[in-house]
MDTraj code that builds the backbone (N, CA, C; nanometers):
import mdtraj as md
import numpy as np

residues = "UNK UNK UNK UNK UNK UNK UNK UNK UNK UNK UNK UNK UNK UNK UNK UNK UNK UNK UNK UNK UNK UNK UNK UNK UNK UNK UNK UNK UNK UNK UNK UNK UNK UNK UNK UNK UNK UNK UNK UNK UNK UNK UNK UNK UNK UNK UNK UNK UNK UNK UNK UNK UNK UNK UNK UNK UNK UNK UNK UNK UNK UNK UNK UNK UNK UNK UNK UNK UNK UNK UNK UNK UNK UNK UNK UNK UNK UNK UNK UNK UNK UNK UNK UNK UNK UNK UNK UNK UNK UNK UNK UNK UNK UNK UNK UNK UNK UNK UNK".split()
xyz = np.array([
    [-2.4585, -4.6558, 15.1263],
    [-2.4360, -4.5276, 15.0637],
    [-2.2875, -4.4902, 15.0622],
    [-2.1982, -4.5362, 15.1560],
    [-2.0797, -4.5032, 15.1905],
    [-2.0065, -4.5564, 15.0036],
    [-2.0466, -4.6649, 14.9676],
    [-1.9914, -4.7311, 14.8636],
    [-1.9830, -4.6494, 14.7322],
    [-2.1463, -4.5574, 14.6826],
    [-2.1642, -4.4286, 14.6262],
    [-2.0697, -4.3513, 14.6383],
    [-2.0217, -4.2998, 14.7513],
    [-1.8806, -4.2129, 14.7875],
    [-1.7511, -4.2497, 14.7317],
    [-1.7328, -4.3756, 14.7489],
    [-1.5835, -4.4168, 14.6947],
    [-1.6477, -4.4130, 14.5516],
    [-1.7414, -4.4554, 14.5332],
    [-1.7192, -4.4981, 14.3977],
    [-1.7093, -4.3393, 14.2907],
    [-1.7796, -4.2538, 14.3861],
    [-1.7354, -4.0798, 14.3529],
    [-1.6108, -4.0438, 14.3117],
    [-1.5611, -4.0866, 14.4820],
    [-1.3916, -4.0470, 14.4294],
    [-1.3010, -4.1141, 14.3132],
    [-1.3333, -4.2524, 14.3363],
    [-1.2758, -4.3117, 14.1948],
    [-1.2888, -4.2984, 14.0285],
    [-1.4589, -4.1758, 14.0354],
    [-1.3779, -4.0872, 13.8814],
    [-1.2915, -3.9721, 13.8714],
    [-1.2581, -4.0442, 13.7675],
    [-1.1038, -3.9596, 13.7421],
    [-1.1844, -3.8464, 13.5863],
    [-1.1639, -3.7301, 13.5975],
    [-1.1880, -3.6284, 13.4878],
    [-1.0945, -3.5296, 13.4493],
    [-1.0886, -3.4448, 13.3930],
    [-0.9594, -3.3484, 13.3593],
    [-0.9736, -3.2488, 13.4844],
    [-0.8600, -3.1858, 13.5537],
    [-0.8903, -3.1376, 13.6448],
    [-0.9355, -2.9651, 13.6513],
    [-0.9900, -2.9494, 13.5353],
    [-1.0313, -2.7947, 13.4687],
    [-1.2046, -2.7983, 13.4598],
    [-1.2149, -2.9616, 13.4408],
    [-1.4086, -2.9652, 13.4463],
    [-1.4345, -2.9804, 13.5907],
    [-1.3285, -3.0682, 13.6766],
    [-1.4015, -3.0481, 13.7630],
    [-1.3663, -2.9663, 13.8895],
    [-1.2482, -2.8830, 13.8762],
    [-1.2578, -2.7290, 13.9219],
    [-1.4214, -2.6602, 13.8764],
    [-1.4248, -2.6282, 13.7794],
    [-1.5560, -2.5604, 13.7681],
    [-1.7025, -2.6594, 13.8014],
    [-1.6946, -2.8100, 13.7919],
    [-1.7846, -2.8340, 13.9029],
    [-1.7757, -2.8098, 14.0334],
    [-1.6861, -2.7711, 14.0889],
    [-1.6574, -2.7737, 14.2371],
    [-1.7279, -2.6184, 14.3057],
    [-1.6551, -2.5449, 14.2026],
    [-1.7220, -2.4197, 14.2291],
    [-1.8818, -2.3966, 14.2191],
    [-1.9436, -2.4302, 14.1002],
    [-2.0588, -2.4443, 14.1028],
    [-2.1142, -2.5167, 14.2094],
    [-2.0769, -2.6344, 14.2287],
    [-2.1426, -2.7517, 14.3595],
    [-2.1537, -2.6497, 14.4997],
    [-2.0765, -2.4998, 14.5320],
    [-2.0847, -2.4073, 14.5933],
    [-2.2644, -2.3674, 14.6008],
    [-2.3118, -2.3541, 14.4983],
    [-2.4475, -2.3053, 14.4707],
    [-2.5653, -2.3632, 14.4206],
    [-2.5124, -2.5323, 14.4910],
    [-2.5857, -2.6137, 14.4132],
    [-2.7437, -2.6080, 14.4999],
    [-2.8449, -2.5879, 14.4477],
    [-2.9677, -2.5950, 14.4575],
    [-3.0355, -2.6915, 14.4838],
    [-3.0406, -2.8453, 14.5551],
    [-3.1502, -2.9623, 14.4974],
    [-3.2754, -2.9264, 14.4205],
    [-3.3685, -2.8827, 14.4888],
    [-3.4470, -2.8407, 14.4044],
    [-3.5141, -2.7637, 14.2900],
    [-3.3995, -2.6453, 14.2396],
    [-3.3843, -2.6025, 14.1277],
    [-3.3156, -2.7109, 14.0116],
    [-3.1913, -2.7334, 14.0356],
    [-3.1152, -2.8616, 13.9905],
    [-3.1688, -2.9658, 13.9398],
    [-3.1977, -3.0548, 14.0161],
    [-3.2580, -3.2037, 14.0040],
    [-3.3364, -3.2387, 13.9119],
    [-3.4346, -3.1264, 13.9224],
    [-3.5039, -3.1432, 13.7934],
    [-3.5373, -3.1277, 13.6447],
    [-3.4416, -3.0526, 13.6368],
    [-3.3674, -3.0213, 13.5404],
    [-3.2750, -3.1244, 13.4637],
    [-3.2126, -3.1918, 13.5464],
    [-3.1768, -3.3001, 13.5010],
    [-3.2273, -3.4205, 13.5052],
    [-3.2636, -3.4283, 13.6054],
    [-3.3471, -3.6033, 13.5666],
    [-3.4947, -3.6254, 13.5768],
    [-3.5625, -3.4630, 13.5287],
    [-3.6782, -3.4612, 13.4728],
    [-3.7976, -3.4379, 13.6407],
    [-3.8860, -3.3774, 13.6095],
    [-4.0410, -3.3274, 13.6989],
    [-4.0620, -3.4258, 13.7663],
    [-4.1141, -3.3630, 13.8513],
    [-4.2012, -3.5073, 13.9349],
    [-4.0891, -3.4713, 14.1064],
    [-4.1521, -3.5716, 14.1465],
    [-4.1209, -3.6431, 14.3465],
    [-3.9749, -3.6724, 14.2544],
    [-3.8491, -3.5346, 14.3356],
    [-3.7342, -3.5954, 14.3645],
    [-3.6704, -3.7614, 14.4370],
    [-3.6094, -3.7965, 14.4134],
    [-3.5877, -3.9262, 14.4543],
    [-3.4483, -3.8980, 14.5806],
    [-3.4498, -3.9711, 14.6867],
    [-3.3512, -3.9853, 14.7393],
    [-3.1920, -3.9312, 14.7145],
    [-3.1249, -3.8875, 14.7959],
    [-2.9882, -3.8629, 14.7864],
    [-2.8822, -3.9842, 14.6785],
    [-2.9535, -4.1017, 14.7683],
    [-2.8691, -4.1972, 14.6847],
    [-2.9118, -4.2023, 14.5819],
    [-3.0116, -4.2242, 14.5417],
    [-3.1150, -4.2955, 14.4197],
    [-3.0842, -4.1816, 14.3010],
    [-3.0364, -4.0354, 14.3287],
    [-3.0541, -3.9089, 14.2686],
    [-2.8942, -3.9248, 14.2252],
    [-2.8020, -3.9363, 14.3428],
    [-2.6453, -3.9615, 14.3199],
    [-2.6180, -4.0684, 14.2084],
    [-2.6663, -4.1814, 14.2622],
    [-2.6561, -4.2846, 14.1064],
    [-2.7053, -4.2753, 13.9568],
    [-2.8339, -4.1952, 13.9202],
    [-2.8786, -4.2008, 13.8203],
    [-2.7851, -4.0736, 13.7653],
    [-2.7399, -3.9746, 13.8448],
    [-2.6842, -3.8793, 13.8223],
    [-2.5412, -3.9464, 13.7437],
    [-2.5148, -4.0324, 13.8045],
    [-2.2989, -4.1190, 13.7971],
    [-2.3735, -4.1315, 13.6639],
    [-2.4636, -4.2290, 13.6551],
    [-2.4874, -4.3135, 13.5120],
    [-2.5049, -4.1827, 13.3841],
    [-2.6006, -4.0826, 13.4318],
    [-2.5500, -3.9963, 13.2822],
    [-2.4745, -3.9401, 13.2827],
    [-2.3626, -3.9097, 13.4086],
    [-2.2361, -3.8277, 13.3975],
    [-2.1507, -3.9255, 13.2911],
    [-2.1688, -4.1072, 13.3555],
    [-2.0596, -4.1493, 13.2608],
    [-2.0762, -4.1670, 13.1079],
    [-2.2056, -4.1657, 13.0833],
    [-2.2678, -4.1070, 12.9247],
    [-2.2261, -4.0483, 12.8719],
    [-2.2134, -3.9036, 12.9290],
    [-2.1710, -3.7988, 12.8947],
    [-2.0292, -3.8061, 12.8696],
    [-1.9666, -3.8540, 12.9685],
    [-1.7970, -3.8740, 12.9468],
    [-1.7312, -3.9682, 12.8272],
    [-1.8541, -4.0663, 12.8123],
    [-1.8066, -4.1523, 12.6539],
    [-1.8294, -4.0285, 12.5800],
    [-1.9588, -3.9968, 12.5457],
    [-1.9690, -3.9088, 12.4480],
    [-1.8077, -3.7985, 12.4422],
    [-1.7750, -3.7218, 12.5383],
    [-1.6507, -3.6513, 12.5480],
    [-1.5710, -3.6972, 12.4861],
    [-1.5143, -3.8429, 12.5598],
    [-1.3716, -3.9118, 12.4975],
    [-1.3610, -3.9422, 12.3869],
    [-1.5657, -3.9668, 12.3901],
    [-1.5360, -4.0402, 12.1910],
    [-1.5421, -3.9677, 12.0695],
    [-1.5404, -3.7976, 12.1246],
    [-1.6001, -3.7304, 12.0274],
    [-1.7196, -3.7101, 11.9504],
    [-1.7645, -3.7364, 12.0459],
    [-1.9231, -3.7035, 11.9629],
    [-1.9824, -3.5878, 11.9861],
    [-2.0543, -3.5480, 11.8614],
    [-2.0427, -3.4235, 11.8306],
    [-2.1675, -3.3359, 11.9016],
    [-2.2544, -3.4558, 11.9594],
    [-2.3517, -3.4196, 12.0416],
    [-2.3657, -3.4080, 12.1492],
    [-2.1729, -3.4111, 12.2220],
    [-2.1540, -3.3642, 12.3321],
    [-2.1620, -3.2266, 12.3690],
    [-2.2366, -3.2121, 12.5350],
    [-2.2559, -3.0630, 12.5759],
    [-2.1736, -3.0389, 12.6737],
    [-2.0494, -2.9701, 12.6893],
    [-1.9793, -2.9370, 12.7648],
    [-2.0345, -2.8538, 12.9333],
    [-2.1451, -2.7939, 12.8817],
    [-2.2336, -2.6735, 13.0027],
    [-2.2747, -2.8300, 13.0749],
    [-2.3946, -2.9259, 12.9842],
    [-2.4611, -3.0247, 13.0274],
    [-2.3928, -3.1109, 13.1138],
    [-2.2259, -3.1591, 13.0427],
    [-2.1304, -3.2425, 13.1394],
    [-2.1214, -3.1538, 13.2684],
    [-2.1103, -3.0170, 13.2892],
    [-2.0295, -2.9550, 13.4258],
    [-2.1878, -2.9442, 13.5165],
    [-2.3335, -2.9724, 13.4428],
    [-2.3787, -2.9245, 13.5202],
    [-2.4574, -3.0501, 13.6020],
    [-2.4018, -3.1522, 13.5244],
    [-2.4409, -3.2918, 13.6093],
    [-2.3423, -3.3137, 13.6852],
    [-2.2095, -3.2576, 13.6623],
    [-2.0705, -3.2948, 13.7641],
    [-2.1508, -3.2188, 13.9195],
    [-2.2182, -3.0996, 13.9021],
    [-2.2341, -2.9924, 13.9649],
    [-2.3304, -3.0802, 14.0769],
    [-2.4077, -3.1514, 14.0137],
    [-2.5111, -3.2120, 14.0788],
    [-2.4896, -3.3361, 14.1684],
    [-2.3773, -3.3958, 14.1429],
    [-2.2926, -3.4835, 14.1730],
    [-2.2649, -3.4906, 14.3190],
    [-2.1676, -3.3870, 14.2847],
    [-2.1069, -3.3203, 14.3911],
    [-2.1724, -3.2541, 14.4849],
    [-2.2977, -3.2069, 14.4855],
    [-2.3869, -3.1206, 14.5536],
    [-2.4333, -3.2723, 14.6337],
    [-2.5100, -3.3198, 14.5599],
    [-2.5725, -3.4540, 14.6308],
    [-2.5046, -3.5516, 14.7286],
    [-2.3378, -3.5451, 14.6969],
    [-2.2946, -3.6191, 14.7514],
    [-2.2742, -3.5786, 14.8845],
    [-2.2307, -3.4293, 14.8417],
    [-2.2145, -3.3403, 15.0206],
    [-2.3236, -3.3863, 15.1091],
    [-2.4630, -3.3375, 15.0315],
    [-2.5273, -3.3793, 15.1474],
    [-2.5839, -3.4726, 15.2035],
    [-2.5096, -3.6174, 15.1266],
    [-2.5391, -3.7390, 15.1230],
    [-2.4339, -3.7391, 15.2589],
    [-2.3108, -3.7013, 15.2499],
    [-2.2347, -3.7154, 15.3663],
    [-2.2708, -3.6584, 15.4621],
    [-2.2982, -3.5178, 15.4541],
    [-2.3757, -3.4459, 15.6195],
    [-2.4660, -3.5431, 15.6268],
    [-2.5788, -3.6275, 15.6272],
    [-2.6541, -3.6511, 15.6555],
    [-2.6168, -3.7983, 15.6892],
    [-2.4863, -3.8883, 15.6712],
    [-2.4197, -3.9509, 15.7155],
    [-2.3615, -3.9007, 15.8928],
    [-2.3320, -3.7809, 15.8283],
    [-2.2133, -3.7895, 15.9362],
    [-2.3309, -3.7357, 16.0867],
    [-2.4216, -3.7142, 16.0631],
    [-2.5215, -3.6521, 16.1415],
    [-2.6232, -3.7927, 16.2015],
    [-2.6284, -3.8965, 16.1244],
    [-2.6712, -4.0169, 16.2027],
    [-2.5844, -4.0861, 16.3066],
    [-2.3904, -4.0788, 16.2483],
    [-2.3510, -4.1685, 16.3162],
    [-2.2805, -4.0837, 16.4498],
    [-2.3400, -3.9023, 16.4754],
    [-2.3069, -3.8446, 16.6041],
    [-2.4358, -3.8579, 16.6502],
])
top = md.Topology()
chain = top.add_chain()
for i, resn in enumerate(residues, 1):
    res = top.add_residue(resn, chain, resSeq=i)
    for name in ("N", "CA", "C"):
        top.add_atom(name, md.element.get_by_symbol(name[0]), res)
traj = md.Trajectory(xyz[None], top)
C-alpha cells in the first residue's frame, strides 16, 4: 500500500484543483462519497477504492488536457476529493499497525 502513496504524490495537477481538493478532502465522507463515484454495492478496501479512484482521476485528467468537451470540472475535484480522503486513512491505518 505504501507504493499507492508515492505513486499519489507523484501526480502532478495545477495547484488551484488541488487546493480545492484538499479542502474538500477536510469533509470527506467514505460512505457518502464512494458511492457516488464508483457506484452501489459493498465498498471495497482503502487500497482497492484508492486505485480505481487514480485510474478515473487519470481519465479525467486526459479528458482536461485534451480538451474534451465532456470534461466535468466539479466531477475532476470530486474524485481528487476522494483520493485524498482515502489516502489519509489509508495512512492512519498504516501508521496505527506499525505502533
Amino acid at each position: 500500500m505504501q507504493d499507492l502513496i508515492s505513486m499519489l504524490h507523484a501526480i502532478r495537477r495545477p495547484p488551484l484543483l488541488m487546493r480545492a481538493a484538499r479542502i474538500g478532502a477536510e469533509d470527506y465522507r467514505r460512505a457518502v462519497h464512494l458511492p457516488r463515484l464508483l457506484g452501489y454495492g459493498i465498498l471495497p478496501r482503502h487500497g482497492s477504492a484508492l486505485l480505481k479512484l487514480m485510474e478515473i482521476e487519470a481519465d479525467l485528467n486526459t479528458q482536461r488536457t485534451g480538451g474534451d468537451t465532456s470534461y466535468s470540472l466539479i466531477r475532476h475535484v470530486d474524485v481528487l476529493i476522494a483520493m485524498l480522503g482515502e489516502a489519509r486513512v489509508l495512512q492512519a491505518s498504516q501508521a496505527a499497525c506499525v505502533t
